[in-house]
C-alpha positions in Angstrom: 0.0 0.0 0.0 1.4 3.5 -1.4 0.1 6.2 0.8 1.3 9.7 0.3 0.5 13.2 2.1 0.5 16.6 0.6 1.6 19.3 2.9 -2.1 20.7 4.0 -1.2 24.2 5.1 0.2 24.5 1.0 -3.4 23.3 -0.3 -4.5 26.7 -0.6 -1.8 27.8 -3.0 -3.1 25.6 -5.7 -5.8 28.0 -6.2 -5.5 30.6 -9.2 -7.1 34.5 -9.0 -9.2 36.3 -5.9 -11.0 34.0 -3.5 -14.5 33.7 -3.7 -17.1 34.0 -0.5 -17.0 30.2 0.2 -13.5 30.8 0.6 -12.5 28.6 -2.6 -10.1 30.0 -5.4 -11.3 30.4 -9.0 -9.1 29.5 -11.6 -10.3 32.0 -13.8 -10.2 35.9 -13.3 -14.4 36.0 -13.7 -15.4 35.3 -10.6 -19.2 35.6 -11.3 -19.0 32.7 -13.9 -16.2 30.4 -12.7 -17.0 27.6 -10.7 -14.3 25.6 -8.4 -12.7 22.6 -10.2 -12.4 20.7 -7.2 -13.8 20.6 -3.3 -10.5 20.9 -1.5 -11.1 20.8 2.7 -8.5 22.0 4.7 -8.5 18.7 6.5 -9.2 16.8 4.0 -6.1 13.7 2.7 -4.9 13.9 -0.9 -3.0 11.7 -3.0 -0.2 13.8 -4.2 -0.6 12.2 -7.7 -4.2 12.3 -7.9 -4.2 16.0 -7.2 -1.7 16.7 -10.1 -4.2 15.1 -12.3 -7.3 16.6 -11.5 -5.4 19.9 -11.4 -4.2 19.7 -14.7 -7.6 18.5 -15.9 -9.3 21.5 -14.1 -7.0 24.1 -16.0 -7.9 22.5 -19.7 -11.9 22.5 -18.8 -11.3 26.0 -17.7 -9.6 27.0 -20.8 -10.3 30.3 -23.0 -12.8 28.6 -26.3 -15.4 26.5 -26.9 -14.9 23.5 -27.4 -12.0 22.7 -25.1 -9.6 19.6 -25.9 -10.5 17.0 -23.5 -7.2 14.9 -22.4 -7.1 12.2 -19.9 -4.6 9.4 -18.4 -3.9 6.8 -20.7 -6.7 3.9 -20.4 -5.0 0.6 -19.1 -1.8 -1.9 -20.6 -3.3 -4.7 -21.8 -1.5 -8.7 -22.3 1.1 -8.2 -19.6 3.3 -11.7 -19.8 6.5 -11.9 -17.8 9.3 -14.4 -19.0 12.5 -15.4 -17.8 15.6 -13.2 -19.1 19.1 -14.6 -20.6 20.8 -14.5 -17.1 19.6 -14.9 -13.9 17.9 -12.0 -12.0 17.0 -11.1 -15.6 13.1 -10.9 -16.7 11.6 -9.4 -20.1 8.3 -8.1 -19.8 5.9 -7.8 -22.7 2.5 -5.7 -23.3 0.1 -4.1 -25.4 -0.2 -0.3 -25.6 -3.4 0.9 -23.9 -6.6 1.2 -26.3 -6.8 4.9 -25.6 -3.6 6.9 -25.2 -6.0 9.4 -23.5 -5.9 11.9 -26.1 -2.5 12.8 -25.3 0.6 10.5 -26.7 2.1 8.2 -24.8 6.1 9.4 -23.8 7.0 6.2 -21.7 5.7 2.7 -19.7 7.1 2.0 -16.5 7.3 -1.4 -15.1 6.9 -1.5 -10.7 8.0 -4.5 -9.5 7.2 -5.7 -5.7 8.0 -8.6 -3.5 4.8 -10.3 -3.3 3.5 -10.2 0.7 0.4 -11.8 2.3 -2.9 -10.2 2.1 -3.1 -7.9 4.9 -6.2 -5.8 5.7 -5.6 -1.5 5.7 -4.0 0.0 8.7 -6.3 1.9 10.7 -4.9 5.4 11.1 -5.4 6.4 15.1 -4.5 9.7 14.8 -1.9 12.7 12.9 -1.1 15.8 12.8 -1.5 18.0 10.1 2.2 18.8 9.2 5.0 18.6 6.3 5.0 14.7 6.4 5.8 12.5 3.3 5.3 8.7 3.6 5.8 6.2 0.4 6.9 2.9 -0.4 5.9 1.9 2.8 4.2 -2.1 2.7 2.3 -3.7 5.7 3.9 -7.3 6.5 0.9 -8.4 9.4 -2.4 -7.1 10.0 -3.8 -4.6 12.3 -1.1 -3.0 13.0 -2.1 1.1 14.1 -0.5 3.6 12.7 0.6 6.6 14.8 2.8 9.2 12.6 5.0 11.5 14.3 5.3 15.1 13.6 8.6 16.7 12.3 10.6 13.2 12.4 11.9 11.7 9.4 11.9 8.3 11.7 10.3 5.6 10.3 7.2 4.1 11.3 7.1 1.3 14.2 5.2 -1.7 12.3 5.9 -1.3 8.5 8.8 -2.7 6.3 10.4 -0.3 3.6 9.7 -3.2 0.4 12.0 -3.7 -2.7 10.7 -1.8 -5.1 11.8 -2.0 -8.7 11.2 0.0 -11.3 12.5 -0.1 -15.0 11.4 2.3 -17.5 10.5 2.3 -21.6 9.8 3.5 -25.0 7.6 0.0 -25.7 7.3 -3.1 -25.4 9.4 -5.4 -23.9 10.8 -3.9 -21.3 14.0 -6.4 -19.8 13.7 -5.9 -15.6 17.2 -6.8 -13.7 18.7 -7.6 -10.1 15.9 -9.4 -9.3 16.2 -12.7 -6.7 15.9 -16.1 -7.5 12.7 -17.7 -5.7 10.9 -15.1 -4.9 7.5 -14.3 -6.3 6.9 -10.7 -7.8 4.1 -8.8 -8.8 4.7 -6.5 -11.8 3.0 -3.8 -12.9 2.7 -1.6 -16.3 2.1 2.0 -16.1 1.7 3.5 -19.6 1.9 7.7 -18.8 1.5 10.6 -21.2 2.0 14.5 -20.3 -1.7 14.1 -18.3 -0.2 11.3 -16.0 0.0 7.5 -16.0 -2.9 4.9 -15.9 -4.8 4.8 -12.4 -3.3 2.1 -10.4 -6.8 1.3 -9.7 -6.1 -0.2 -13.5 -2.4 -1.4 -14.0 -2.4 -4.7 -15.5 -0.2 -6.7 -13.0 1.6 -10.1 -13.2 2.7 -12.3 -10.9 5.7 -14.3 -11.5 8.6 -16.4 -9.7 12.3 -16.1 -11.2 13.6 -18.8 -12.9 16.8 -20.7 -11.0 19.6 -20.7 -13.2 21.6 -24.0 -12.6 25.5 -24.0 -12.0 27.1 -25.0 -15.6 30.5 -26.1 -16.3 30.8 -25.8 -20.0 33.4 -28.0 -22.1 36.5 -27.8 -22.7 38.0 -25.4 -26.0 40.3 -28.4 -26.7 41.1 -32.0 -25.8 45.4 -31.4 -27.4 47.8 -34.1 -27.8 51.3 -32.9 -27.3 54.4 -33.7 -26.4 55.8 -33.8 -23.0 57.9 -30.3 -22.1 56.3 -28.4 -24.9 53.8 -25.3 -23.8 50.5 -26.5 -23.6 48.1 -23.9 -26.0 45.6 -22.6 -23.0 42.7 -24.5 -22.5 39.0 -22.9 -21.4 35.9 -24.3 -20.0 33.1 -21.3 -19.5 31.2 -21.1 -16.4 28.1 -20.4 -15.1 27.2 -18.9 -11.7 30.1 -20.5 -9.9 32.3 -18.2 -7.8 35.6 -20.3 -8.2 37.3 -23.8 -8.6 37.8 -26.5 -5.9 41.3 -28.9 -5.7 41.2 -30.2 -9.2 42.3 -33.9 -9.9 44.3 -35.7 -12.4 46.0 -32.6 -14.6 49.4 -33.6 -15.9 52.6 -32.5 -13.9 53.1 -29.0 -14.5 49.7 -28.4 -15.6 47.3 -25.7 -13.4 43.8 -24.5 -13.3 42.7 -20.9 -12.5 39.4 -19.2 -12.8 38.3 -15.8 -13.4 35.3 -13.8 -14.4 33.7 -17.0 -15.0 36.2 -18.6 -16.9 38.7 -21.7 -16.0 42.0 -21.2 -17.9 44.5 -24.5 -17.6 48.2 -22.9 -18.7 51.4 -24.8 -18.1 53.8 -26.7 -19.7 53.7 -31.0 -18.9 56.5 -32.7 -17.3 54.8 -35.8 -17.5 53.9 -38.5 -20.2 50.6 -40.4 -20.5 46.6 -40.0 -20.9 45.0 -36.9 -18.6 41.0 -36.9 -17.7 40.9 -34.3 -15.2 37.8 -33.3 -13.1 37.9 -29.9 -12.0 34.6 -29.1 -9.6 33.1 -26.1 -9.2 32.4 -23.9 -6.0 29.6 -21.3 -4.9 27.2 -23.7 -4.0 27.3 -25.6 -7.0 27.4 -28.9 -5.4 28.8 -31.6 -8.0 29.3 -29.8 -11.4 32.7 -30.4 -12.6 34.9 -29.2 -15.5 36.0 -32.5 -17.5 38.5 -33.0 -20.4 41.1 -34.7 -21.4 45.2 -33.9 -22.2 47.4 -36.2 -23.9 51.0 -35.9 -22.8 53.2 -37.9 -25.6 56.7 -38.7 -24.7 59.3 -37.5 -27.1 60.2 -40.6 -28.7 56.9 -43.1 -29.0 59.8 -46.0 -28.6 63.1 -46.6 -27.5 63.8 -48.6 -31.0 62.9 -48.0 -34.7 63.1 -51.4 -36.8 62.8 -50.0 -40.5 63.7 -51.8 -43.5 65.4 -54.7 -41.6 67.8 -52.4 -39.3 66.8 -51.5 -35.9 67.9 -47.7 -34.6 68.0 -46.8 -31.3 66.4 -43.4 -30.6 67.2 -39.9 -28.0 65.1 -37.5 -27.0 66.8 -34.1 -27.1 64.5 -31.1 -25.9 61.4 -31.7 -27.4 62.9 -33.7 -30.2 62.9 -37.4 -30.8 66.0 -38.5 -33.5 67.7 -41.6 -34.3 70.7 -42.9 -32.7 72.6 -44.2 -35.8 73.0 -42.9 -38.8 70.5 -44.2 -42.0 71.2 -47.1 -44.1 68.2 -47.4 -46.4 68.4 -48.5 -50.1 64.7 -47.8 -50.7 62.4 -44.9 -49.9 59.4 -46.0 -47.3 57.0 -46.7 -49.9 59.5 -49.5 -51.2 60.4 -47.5 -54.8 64.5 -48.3 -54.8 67.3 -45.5 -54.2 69.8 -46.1 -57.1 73.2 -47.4 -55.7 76.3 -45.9 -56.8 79.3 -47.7 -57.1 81.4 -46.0 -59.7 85.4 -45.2 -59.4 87.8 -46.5 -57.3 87.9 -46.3 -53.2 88.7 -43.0 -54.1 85.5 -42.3 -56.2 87.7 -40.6 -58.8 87.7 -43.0 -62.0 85.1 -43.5 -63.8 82.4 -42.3 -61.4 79.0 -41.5 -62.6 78.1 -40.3 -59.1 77.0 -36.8 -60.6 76.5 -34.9 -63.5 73.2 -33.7 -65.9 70.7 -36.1 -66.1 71.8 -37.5 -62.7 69.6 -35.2 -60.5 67.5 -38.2 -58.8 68.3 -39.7 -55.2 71.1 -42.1 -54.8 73.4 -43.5 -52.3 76.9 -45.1 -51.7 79.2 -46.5 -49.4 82.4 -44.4 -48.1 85.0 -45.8 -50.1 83.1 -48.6 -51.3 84.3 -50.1 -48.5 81.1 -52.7 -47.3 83.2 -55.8 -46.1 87.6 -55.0 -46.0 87.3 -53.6 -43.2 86.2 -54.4 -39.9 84.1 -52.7 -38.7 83.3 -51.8 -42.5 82.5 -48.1 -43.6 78.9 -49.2 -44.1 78.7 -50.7 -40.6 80.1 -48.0 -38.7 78.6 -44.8 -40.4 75.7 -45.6 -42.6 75.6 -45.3 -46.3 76.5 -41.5 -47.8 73.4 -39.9 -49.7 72.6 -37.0 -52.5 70.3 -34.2 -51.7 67.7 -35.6 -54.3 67.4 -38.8 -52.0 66.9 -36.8 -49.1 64.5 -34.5 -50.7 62.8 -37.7 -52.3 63.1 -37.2 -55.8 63.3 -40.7 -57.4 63.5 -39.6 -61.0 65.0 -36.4 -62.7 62.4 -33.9 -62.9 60.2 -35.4 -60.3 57.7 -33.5 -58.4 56.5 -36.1 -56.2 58.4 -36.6 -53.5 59.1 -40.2 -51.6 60.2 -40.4 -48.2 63.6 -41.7 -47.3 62.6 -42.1 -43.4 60.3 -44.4 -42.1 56.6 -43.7 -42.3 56.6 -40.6 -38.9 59.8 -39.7 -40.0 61.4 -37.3 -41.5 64.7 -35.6 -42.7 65.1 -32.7 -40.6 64.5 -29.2 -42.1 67.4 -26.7 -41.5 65.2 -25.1 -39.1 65.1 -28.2 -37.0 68.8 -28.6 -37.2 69.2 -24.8 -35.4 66.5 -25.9 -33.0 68.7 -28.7 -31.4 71.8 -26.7 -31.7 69.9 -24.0 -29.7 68.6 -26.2 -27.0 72.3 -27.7 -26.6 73.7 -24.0 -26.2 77.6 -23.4 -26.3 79.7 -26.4 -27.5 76.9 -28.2 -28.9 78.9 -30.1 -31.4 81.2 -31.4 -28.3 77.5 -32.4 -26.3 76.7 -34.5 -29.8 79.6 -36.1 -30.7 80.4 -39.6 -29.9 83.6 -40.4 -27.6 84.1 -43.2 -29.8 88.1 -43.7 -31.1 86.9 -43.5 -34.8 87.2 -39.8 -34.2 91.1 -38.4 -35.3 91.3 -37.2 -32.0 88.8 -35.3 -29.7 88.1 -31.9 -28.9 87.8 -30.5 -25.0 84.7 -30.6 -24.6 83.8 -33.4 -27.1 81.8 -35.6 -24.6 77.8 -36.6 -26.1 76.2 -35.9 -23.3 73.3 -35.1 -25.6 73.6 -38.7 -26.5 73.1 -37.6 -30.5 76.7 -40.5 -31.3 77.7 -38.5 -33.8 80.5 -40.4 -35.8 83.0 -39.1 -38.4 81.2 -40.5 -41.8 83.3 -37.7 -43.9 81.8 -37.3 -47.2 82.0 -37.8 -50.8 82.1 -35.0 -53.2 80.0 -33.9 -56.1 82.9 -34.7 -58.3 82.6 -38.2 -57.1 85.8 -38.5 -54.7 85.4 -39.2 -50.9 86.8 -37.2 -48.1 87.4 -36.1 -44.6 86.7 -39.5 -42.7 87.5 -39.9 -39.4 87.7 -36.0 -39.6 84.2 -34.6 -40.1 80.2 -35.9 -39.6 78.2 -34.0 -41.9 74.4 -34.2 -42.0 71.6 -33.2 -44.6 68.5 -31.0 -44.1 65.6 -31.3 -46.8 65.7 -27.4 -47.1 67.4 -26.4 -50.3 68.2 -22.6 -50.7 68.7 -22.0 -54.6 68.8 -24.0 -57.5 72.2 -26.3 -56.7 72.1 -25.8 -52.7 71.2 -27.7 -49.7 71.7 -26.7 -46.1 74.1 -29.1 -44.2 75.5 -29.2 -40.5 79.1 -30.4 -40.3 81.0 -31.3 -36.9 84.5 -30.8 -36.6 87.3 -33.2 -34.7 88.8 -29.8 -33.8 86.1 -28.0 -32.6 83.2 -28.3 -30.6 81.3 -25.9 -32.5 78.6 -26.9 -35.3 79.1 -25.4 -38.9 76.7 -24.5 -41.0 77.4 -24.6 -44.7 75.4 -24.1 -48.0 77.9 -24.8 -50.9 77.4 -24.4 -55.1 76.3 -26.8 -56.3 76.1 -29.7 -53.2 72.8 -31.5 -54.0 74.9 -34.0 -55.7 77.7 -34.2 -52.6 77.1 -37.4 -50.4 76.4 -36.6 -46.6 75.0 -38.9 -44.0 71.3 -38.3 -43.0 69.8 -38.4 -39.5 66.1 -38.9 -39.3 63.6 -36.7 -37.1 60.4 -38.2 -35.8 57.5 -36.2 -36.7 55.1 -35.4 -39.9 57.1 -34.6 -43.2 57.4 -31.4 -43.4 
């Protein structure tokens, strides 16, 4: 119940003109043919509203011509339906204009919304005092309760609770209501309101309606990744709903963590640990046993410790986030079976007769340092592998081929030079010393020559484009599949001297022999 009081001793001043003999005040100057637009008693109660409109109504029947416009209050809002918002605490409220805009166009609706109470019967009012007192929004909780009001206190009144009161204005229809509570019934009300006033209470189309209880929701995961172990893991996300944090989570990898923030669980980190991940992260905030699920696979660097391909078994090393082979490749076909021509031309020099290289020669092939497969024991082919072109390692199997074959085995690949500078960036300073082998078939051994990468590398040397072979025992010189020009191929080389690794990129190499490492991972 809404009650409001006018100041009473300021009644009077409402009136317009001279005051007539019945004490009244005309609105008009003719006092003979005016009449009083409304019976105002000094002790009489007034809604403050209801004044306003009656006074403004007054003045336009008064008005100077014949006829006068007639304007009124808007009639009533009709087909008032509440419905739940998008959030929670969140209604839309929907309605039909009034039939009649009271002559006078409609500038807003309000919506009034109120915690619904228990009927209660009116207060009986005991006594007052005639004074400046203003009383609103004021709602009765229990019935019969008296009301005495005080004079000159702004104190509020023993028996009455101050109510939430709502209200949301607009242009039309709907109108979306907010920071409303969750099971607890409301009454809403639609007040359509031109420059006259707004529609009579007495006629507000009201509601009643209960908010709908939004549940806690864990939503899933942005991504379920595979990766391997030590390598950044790409942020995963799981939106929430109405939660207010995260509990101990369970079964994340090993350097792995869980955070939550404006409604959002972020897991960041970077695994130190291998296997399969299904983690349960719950929520909290009264959300009882919602939980954030997914799932992380950790891979470990190299899938094996052995790589059986083509009859020969390699042993593999993880270095970083890399996973190579031990030993260095002996292949005579690519991994789809097509054959790498074998070159055997010249002498255990390679420089008679040697149709290692030349035009018409730009396909893969391979041969054996020296020729030497079985005089020597170990042999050549036994201790460092067979020697390759670039066009092998690029896996061109004819000249003028566009399709390329792999050399590796199917996972593998021959690294790219970009891989080559990633391991000699993880090793740091004196990487070539941490990959070579401390194995007597090197010359002699530089300080800090001591594989503790466990790479082996072995002194293979190499064979020339003009067909002769060189530098074993002296140099272990590797391929990448990245070509820069025409005639070039990048190639690492380590040194007997030096712990260092070289870089090179020489005219015309794609036909010099090297020994190729493979990389596991997609061809790239």
């Amino acid at each position: 119940m809404i009650i409001k009081f006018l100041p009473l001793l300021m009644l009077p001043l409402l009136g317009m003109g001279q005051t007539n003999a019945n004490g009244g005040m005309p609105l008009g100057g003719n006092t003979s043919s005016e009449k009083l637009p409304l019976e105002i008693k000094r002790n009489a109660l007034f809604n403050l509203e209801e004044i306003k409109v009656r006074w403004k109504k007054a003045a336009l029947e008064n008005c100077q011509g014949v006829p006068c416009s007639t304007l009124s209050v808007p009639g009533d809002v009709r087909d008032v339906v509440v419905t739940d918002g998008l959030e929670e605490g969140e209604v839309i409220v929907t309605f039909s204009p009034p039939l009649s805009d009271g002559g006078s166009p409609i500038i807003e609706y309000e919506v009034e919304v109120t915690e619904e109470v228990p009927a209660v019967n009116s207060p009986t009012i005991s006594s007052y005092s005639p004074k400046n007192i203003l009383i609103e929004n004021i709602t009765i909780t229990s019935n019969d309760i008296p009301l005495t009001m005080a004079e000159d206190t702004n104190e509020p009144v023993s028996g009455f609770v101050v109510a939430s009161i709502i209200k949301t204005k607009g242009l039309k229809s709907p109108i979306t209501v907010k920071g409303l509570k969750i099971n607890v019934s409301y009454i809403f009300k639609v007040f359509a309101k031109n420059l006259i006033g707004s529609s009579p209470s007495s006629s507000v189309k009201t509601q009643k309606f209960t908010l709908k209880v939004f549940p806690c929701v864990a939503g899933p995961a942005s991504s379920s990744p595979s990766l391997i172990i030590n390598t950044p893991l790409t942020n995963i996300t799981h939106n929430t709903t109405k939660a207010t944090g995260i509990g101990p989570f369970t079964d994340l990898p090993a350097g792995i963590t869980a955070a939550w923030a404006s409604n959002v669980i972020t897991i960041s980190g970077t695994p130190t640990a291998a296997g399969t991940f299904n983690y349960t992260i719950p929520l909290t905030g009264g959300c009882g046993s919602v939980n954030a699920t997914g799932t992380i696979t950790v891979n470990p660097v190299c899938p094996t410790a052995t790589i059986t391909y083509n009859s020969y078994t390699y042993n593999t090393v993880a270095i970083g986030t890399q996973c190579w082979m031990k030993e260095n490749l002996r292949t005579r076909v690519y991994n789809d079976g097509t054959e790498i021509r074998f070159d055997a031309s010249g002498t255990s020099t390679g420089t008679s007769s040697q149709t290692w290289s030349g035009t018409g020669r730009e396909y893969g092939a391979y041969t054996i340092y020296a020729h030497d497969s079985t005089t020597t024991t170990p042999s050549n082919l036994t201790s460092y592998g067979y020697l390759y072109n670039w066009y092998a390692v690029k896996g061109i199997a004819s000249v003028g081929s566009t399709t390329y074959k792999n050399i590796c085995p199917t996972g593998w690949h021959v690294p790219t030079d970009t891989e080559w500078t990633d391991l000699t960036d993880y090793l740091g300073v004196d990487a070539g010393g941490k990959m070579k082998s401390t194995s007597s078939l090197w010359n002699t051994q530089s300080s800090g020559a001591n594989n503790s990468s466990s790479f082996t590398a072995l002194p293979g040397g190499y064979r020339f484009d003009g067909g002769n072979f060189n530098n074993i025992t002296y140099n272990a010189v590797f391929w990448s599949a990245t070509q820069n020009g025409g005639n070039n191929g990048w190639y690492r080389s380590l040194s007997t001297y030096w712990d260092d690794v070289s870089k090179y990129n020489a005219e015309g190499q794609k036909s010099v022999g090297h020994s190729v490492r493979c990389l596991h991972g997609l061809t790239i």
